[in-house]
N, C-alpha and C positions, 0 to 999 in steps of 0.2 A: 504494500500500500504506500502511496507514494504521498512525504509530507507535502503542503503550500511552505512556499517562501514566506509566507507570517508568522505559524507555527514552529518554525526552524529556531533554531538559539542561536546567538552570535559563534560557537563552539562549531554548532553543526554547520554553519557556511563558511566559517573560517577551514574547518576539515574540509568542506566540496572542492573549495576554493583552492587550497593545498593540493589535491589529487587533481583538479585538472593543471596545475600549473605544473606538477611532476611528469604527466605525462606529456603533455606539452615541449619538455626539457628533455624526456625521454627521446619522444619523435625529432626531435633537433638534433640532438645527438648522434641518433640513426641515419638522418641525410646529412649530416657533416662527412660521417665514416663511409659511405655509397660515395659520397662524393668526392670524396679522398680519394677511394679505388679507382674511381671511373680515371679521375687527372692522373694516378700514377699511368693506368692503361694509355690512357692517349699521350700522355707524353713521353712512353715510349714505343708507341705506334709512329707518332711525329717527328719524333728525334731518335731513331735507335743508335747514332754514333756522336751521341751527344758527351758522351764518357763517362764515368765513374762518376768522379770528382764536381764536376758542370753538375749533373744529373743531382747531387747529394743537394748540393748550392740550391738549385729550382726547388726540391722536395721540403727544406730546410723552411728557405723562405714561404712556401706556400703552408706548410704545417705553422709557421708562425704567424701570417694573415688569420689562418682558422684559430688559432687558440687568442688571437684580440679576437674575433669575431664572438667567439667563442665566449671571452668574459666581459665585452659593451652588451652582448643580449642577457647573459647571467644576471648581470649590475640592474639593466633593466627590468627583467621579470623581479628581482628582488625588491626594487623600490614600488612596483607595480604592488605586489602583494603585500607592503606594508601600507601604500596608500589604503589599500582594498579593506586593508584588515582595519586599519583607522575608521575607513568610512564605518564599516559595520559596528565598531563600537558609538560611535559616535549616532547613529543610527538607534542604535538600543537606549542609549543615554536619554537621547530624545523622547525615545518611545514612555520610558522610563518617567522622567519630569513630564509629559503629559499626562499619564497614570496619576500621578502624584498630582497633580494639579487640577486635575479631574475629582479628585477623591477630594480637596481641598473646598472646591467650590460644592460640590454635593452636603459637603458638613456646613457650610457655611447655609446653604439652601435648608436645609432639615434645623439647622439653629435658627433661622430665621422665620421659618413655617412658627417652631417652638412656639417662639418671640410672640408671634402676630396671634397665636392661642393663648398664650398666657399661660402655657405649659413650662414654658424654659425651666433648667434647673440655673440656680444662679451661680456666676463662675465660682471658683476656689478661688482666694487672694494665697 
């Protein structure tokens, strides 16, 4: 049975939220490494007397392009999920002080019904 988004706790969307961003980073990962393969294959389809040494150089540099790639999108999904996580508390908070404020003005409404009967109890000093 599948919850709504209102019923969900700050806990349980910060976990949804969590599992899709892992997998997410999962699927990243898996077409960086395809695509690793594929550039080793073609470029030595393209260049097969490119030499040892050249050859290391091209591999070197491209495996260092992928690993900044690699940690500007990491840096990114990271501050992604902290805003995310922010918003949802901050969401609940809200949620929270409306309850409360809600609850606030309903006593104030039932003391004032009291009042207007001449029922009230009178405060404590």
């Amino acid at each position: 049975m599948a919850e709504s988004n209102e019923k969900k706790t700050v806990a349980d969307r910060a976990a949804d939220l969590s599992e899709d961003v892992l997998e997410s980073v999962r699927d990243r990962q898996q077409t960086v490494i395809e695509a690793m393969r594929k550039f080793v294959d073609r470029l030595d389809e393209a260049l097969p007397d490119l030499g040892e040494e050249r050859r290391k150089k091209v591999l070197d540099a491209f495996v260092d392009f992928a690993e900044k790639v690699g940690t500007t999108t990491n840096d990114f999904v990271a501050r992604m999920v902290r805003s995310a996580s922010g918003t949802l508390k901050e969401g609940t908070a809200k949620k929270a002080a409306a309850k409360g404020t809600a609850k606030k003005a309903a006593a104030k409404g039932t003391a004032k019904k009291a009042a207007a009967k001449g029922t009230a109890k009178p405060a404590a000093d």
